[in-house]
C-alpha positions as CSV (number, residue, x, y, z in Angstrom):
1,X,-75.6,23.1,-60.3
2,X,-76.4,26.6,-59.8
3,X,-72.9,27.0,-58.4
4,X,-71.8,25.6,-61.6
5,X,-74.3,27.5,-64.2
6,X,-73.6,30.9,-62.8
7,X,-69.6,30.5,-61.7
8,X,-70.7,32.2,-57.7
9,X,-67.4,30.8,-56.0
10,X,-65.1,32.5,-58.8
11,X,-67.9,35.4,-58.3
12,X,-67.4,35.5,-54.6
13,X,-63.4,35.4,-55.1
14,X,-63.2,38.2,-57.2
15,X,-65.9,40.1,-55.3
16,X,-63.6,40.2,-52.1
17,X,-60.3,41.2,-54.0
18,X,-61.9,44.2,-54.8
19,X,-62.5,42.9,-58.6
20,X,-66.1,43.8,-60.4
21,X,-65.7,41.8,-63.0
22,X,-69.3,41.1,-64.5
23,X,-68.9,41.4,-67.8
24,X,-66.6,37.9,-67.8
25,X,-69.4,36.2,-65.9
26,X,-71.7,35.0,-68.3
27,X,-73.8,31.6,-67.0
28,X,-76.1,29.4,-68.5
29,X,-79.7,28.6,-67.6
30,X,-80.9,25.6,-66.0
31,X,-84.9,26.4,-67.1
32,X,-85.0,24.2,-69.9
33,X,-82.1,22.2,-69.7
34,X,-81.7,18.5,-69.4
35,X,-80.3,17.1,-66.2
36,X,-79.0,13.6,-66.3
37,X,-79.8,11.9,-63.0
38,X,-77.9,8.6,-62.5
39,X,-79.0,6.8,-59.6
40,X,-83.0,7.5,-59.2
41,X,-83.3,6.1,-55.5
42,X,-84.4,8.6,-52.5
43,X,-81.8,11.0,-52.9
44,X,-81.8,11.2,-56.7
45,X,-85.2,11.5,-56.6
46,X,-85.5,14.8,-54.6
47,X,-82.8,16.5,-56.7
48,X,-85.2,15.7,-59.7
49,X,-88.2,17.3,-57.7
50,X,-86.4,20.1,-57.1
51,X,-84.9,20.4,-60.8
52,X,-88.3,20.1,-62.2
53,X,-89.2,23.5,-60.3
54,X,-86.2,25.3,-61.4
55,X,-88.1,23.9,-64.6
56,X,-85.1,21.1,-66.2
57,X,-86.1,18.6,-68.1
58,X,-85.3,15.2,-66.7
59,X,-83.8,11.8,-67.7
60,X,-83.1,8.9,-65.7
61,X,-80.8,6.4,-65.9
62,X,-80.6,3.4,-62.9
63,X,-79.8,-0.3,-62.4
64,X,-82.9,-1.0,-60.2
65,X,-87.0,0.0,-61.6
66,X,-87.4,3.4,-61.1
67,X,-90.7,4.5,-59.5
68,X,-93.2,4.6,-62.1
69,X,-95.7,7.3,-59.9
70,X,-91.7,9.5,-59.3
71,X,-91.2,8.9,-63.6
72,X,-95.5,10.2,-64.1
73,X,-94.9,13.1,-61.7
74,X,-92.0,14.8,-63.2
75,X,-92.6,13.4,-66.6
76,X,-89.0,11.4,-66.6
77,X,-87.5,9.9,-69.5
78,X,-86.0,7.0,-68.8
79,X,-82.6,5.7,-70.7
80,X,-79.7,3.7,-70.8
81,X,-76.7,5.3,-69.2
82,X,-74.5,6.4,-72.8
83,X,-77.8,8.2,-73.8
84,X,-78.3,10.0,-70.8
85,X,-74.8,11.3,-70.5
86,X,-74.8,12.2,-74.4
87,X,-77.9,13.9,-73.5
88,X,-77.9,15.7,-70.6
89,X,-76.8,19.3,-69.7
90,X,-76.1,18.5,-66.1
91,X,-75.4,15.3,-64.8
92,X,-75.6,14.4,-61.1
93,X,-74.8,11.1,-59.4
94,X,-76.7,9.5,-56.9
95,X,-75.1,5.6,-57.0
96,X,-73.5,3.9,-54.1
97,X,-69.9,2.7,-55.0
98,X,-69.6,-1.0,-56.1
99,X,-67.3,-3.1,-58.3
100,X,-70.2,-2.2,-61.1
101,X,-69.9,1.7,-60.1
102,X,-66.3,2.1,-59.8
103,X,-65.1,4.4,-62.3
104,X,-68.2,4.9,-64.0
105,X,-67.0,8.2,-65.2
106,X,-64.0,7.6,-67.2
107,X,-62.2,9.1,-70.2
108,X,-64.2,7.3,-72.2
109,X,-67.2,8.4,-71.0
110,X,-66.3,11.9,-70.9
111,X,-65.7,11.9,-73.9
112,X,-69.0,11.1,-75.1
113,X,-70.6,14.2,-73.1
114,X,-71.6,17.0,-74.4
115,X,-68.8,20.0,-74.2
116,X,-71.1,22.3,-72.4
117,X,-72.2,20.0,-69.8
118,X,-71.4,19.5,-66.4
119,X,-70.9,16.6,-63.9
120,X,-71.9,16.7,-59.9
121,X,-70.9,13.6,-58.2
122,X,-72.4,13.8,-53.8
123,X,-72.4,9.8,-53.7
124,X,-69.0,8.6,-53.7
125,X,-65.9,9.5,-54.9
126,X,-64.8,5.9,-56.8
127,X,-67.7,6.6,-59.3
128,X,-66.0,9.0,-60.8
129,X,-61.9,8.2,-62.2
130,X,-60.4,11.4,-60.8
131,X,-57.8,11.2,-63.8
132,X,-60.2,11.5,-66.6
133,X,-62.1,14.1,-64.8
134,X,-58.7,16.3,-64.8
135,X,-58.3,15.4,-68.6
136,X,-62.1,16.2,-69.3
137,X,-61.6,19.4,-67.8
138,X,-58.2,20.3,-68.4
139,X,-59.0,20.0,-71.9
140,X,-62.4,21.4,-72.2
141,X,-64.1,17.6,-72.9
142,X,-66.8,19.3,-70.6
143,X,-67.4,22.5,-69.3
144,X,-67.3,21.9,-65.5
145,X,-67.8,19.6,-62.8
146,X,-68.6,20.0,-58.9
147,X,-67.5,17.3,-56.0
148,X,-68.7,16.9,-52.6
149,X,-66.7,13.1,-52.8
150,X,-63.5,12.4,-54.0
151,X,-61.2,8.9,-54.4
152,X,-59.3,9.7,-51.4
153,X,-60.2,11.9,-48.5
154,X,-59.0,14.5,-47.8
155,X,-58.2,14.8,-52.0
156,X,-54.6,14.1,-52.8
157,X,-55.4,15.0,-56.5
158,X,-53.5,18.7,-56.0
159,X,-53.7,19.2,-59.6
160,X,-57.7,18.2,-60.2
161,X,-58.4,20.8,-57.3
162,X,-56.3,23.6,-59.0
163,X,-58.6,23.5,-62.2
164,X,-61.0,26.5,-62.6
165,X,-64.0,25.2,-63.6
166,X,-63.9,22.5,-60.5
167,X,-66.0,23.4,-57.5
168,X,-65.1,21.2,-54.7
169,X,-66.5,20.9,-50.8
170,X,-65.1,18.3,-48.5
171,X,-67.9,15.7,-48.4
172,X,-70.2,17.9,-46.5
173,X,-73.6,17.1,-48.1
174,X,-74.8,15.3,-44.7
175,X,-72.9,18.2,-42.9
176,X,-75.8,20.0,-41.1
177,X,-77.1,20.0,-37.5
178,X,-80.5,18.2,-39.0
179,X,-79.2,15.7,-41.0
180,X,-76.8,14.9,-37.9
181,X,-79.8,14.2,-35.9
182,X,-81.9,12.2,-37.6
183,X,-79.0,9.7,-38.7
184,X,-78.3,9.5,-34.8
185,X,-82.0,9.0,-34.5
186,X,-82.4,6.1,-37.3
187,X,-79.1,4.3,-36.3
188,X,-80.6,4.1,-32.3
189,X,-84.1,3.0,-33.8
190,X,-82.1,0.2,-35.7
191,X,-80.2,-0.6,-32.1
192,X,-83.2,-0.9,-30.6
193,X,-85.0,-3.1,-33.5
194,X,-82.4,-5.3,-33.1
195,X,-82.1,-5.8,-29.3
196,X,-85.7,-6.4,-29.4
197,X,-85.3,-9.0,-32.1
198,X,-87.5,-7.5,-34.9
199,X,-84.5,-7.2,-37.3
Protein backbone atom coordinates (compact mmCIF):
# COMPACT_ATOMS: atom_id res chain seq x y z
CA UNK A 1 0.00 0.00 0.00
CA UNK A 2 2.63 2.36 0.73
CA UNK A 3 4.45 1.21 -2.40
CA UNK A 4 1.29 2.03 -4.12
CA UNK A 5 0.42 5.60 -2.29
CA UNK A 6 3.76 7.06 -2.81
CA UNK A 7 4.88 5.37 -6.41
CA UNK A 8 8.77 4.14 -4.56
CA UNK A 9 9.50 1.43 -7.31
CA UNK A 10 8.94 4.11 -10.25
CA UNK A 11 10.86 6.42 -7.52
CA UNK A 12 13.70 3.96 -7.12
CA UNK A 13 13.81 3.53 -11.20
CA UNK A 14 14.20 6.95 -11.90
CA UNK A 15 16.48 7.56 -8.97
CA UNK A 16 19.24 5.21 -10.47
CA UNK A 17 19.00 6.64 -14.15
CA UNK A 18 20.23 9.59 -12.80
CA UNK A 19 16.50 11.29 -13.07
CA UNK A 20 15.28 13.69 -10.00
CA UNK A 21 12.14 13.81 -10.88
CA UNK A 22 10.02 14.96 -7.66
CA UNK A 23 7.92 17.30 -8.81
CA UNK A 24 5.87 14.23 -10.89
CA UNK A 25 5.68 12.29 -7.74
CA UNK A 26 2.90 13.35 -5.99
CA UNK A 27 1.22 10.37 -3.49
CA UNK A 28 -1.70 10.15 -1.53
CA UNK A 29 -2.06 9.54 2.19
CA UNK A 30 -3.15 6.54 3.84
CA UNK A 31 -3.96 8.46 7.40
CA UNK A 32 -7.49 8.75 7.03
CA UNK A 33 -8.25 6.59 4.24
CA UNK A 34 -10.51 3.65 4.09
CA UNK A 35 -9.02 0.27 3.47
CA UNK A 36 -11.18 -2.53 2.22
CA UNK A 37 -10.07 -5.79 3.85
CA UNK A 38 -11.63 -8.83 2.16
CA UNK A 39 -10.98 -11.87 3.88
CA UNK A 40 -10.75 -10.95 7.94
CA UNK A 41 -9.12 -14.36 9.04
CA UNK A 42 -5.33 -14.26 10.72
CA UNK A 43 -3.66 -12.70 7.97
CA UNK A 44 -6.31 -10.03 7.19
CA UNK A 45 -6.48 -9.32 10.50
CA UNK A 46 -2.83 -8.18 11.16
CA UNK A 47 -2.79 -5.99 7.96
CA UNK A 48 -5.91 -4.22 9.71
CA UNK A 49 -3.81 -3.82 13.01
CA UNK A 50 -1.24 -2.50 11.30
CA UNK A 51 -3.49 -0.10 9.01
CA UNK A 52 -5.17 1.25 12.02
CA UNK A 53 -1.58 2.61 13.21
CA UNK A 54 -0.77 4.13 10.00
CA UNK A 55 -4.33 5.55 11.20
CA UNK A 56 -6.95 4.06 8.03
CA UNK A 57 -10.18 3.61 8.66
CA UNK A 58 -11.35 0.00 8.28
CA UNK A 59 -14.13 -2.08 6.70
CA UNK A 60 -14.60 -5.62 6.55
CA UNK A 61 -16.08 -7.77 4.34
CA UNK A 62 -15.90 -11.98 4.91
CA UNK A 63 -17.91 -15.14 4.33
CA UNK A 64 -17.25 -16.59 7.79
CA UNK A 65 -18.15 -14.25 11.49
CA UNK A 66 -15.54 -11.94 11.86
CA UNK A 67 -14.10 -11.66 15.42
CA UNK A 68 -16.27 -9.44 17.31
CA UNK A 69 -13.15 -8.48 20.14
CA UNK A 70 -10.69 -7.89 16.32
CA UNK A 71 -14.18 -5.59 14.89
CA UNK A 72 -14.24 -3.64 18.91
CA UNK A 73 -10.53 -3.17 18.73
CA UNK A 74 -10.06 -1.43 15.53
CA UNK A 75 -13.50 -0.09 15.47
CA UNK A 76 -14.29 -2.19 12.02
CA UNK A 77 -17.20 -1.63 9.98
CA UNK A 78 -18.48 -4.50 8.75
CA UNK A 79 -20.24 -4.82 5.04
CA UNK A 80 -21.28 -6.68 2.27
CA UNK A 81 -18.59 -7.03 -0.38
CA UNK A 82 -20.13 -4.23 -3.33
CA UNK A 83 -20.17 -1.74 -0.41
CA UNK A 84 -16.81 -2.31 0.70
CA UNK A 85 -15.20 -2.17 -2.66
CA UNK A 86 -17.47 1.06 -3.59
CA UNK A 87 -16.07 2.22 -0.37
CA UNK A 88 -12.72 1.68 0.18
CA UNK A 89 -9.50 3.63 -0.86
CA UNK A 90 -7.40 0.49 -0.74
CA UNK A 91 -8.47 -2.86 -0.97
CA UNK A 92 -6.44 -5.84 0.07
CA UNK A 93 -7.29 -9.55 -0.25
CA UNK A 94 -6.90 -12.07 2.17
CA UNK A 95 -9.33 -15.14 0.70
CA UNK A 96 -8.21 -18.58 -0.17
CA UNK A 97 -9.08 -19.44 -3.80
CA UNK A 98 -12.38 -21.56 -4.27
CA UNK A 99 -15.05 -21.96 -6.90
CA UNK A 100 -16.85 -18.99 -4.75
CA UNK A 101 -13.51 -16.83 -4.89
CA UNK A 102 -12.50 -17.39 -8.34
CA UNK A 103 -12.52 -14.24 -10.15
CA UNK A 104 -13.86 -12.22 -7.52
CA UNK A 105 -12.41 -9.25 -9.07
CA UNK A 106 -13.79 -8.81 -12.44
CA UNK A 107 -14.67 -6.11 -14.88
CA UNK A 108 -17.64 -5.77 -13.32
CA UNK A 109 -16.51 -5.21 -10.12
CA UNK A 110 -13.88 -2.90 -11.05
CA UNK A 111 -16.00 -0.99 -12.33
CA UNK A 112 -17.87 -0.23 -9.35
CA UNK A 113 -14.60 1.00 -7.44
CA UNK A 114 -13.72 4.03 -6.83
CA UNK A 115 -11.17 5.71 -9.63
CA UNK A 116 -8.62 6.61 -7.11
CA UNK A 117 -8.47 3.40 -5.39
CA UNK A 118 -6.24 0.65 -5.38
CA UNK A 119 -6.24 -3.21 -5.18
CA UNK A 120 -3.47 -5.58 -3.33
CA UNK A 121 -4.20 -9.15 -3.83
CA UNK A 122 -1.07 -11.66 -1.42
CA UNK A 123 -3.72 -14.64 -1.34
CA UNK A 124 -4.07 -16.15 -4.55
CA UNK A 125 -3.85 -15.19 -7.96
CA UNK A 126 -7.53 -16.75 -9.28
CA UNK A 127 -9.25 -14.11 -7.08
CA UNK A 128 -8.47 -11.66 -9.07
CA UNK A 129 -9.47 -12.09 -13.36
CA UNK A 130 -6.09 -10.87 -14.66
CA UNK A 131 -7.96 -9.49 -17.82
CA UNK A 132 -10.19 -7.04 -16.04
CA UNK A 133 -7.37 -5.93 -13.92
CA UNK A 134 -5.45 -4.94 -17.29
CA UNK A 135 -8.74 -3.16 -18.53
CA UNK A 136 -9.26 -1.48 -14.99
CA UNK A 137 -5.89 -0.24 -15.25
CA UNK A 138 -5.22 0.29 -18.73
CA UNK A 139 -8.12 2.46 -18.71
CA UNK A 140 -7.85 4.28 -15.42
CA UNK A 141 -11.16 2.30 -13.88
CA UNK A 142 -8.74 2.51 -10.79
CA UNK A 143 -5.70 4.08 -9.95
CA UNK A 144 -3.38 1.08 -9.20
CA UNK A 145 -3.02 -2.27 -8.12
CA UNK A 146 -0.06 -4.43 -6.42
CA UNK A 147 0.39 -8.43 -6.78
CA UNK A 148 2.37 -10.76 -4.91
CA UNK A 149 -0.02 -13.83 -6.81
CA UNK A 150 -0.95 -14.04 -10.12
CA UNK A 151 -3.26 -16.78 -12.33
CA UNK A 152 -0.33 -18.45 -13.58
CA UNK A 153 3.16 -18.56 -12.17
CA UNK A 154 5.58 -17.31 -13.19
CA UNK A 155 2.90 -14.54 -14.93
CA UNK A 156 2.31 -15.05 -18.58
CA UNK A 157 0.19 -11.90 -18.63
CA UNK A 158 3.26 -9.79 -20.53
CA UNK A 159 0.98 -7.02 -21.13
CA UNK A 160 -0.68 -6.69 -17.29
CA UNK A 161 3.08 -6.59 -16.13
CA UNK A 162 4.01 -3.77 -18.56
CA UNK A 163 1.33 -1.32 -17.06
CA UNK A 164 2.73 1.57 -14.90
CA UNK A 165 0.71 1.80 -12.19
CA UNK A 166 1.16 -2.29 -11.49
CA UNK A 167 3.62 -3.24 -8.77
CA UNK A 168 4.28 -6.87 -8.95
CA UNK A 169 6.67 -9.40 -6.80
CA UNK A 170 6.81 -13.00 -7.60
CA UNK A 171 4.75 -14.54 -4.76
CA UNK A 172 7.29 -13.75 -2.12
CA UNK A 173 5.04 -12.71 0.89
CA UNK A 174 6.16 -16.05 2.86
CA UNK A 175 9.63 -15.46 1.29
CA UNK A 176 11.77 -14.84 4.49
CA UNK A 177 14.22 -16.96 6.47
CA UNK A 178 11.42 -16.74 9.53
CA UNK A 179 8.47 -17.42 7.88
CA UNK A 180 10.47 -20.50 6.27
CA UNK A 181 11.08 -21.86 9.64
CA UNK A 182 8.17 -21.83 11.35
CA UNK A 183 6.11 -23.37 8.36
CA UNK A 184 8.88 -26.27 8.63
CA UNK A 185 8.24 -26.19 12.24
CA UNK A 186 4.23 -26.38 12.17
CA UNK A 187 4.19 -29.02 9.17
CA UNK A 188 6.76 -31.47 11.56
CA UNK A 189 4.38 -30.70 14.60
CA UNK A 190 1.47 -31.87 12.37
CA UNK A 191 3.69 -35.14 11.33
CA UNK A 192 4.22 -35.78 14.54
CA UNK A 193 0.32 -35.27 15.78
CA UNK A 194 -0.46 -37.61 13.45
CA UNK A 195 1.97 -40.51 13.97
CA UNK A 196 0.96 -40.27 17.44
CA UNK A 197 -2.65 -40.48 16.52
CA UNK A 198 -3.93 -37.12 18.03
CA UNK A 199 -5.09 -35.87 14.63
Amino acid sequence: MISLARNIPYANTEMKKGNWIKKNLVGTELRGKYLGIVGVGNIGRNVGRIAKALRMNLIGYDIYPINQDFVKEVQLIKTDLDTLIESADFVTCHVPLTSETRHMFDDERFLKMKPTSYIVNTSRGGVIDENALYNALKTSKIAGAALDVFEVEPPINKLLMELPNLICTPHIGAQTKEAQELAAMVIAEKIIQIVRGVI
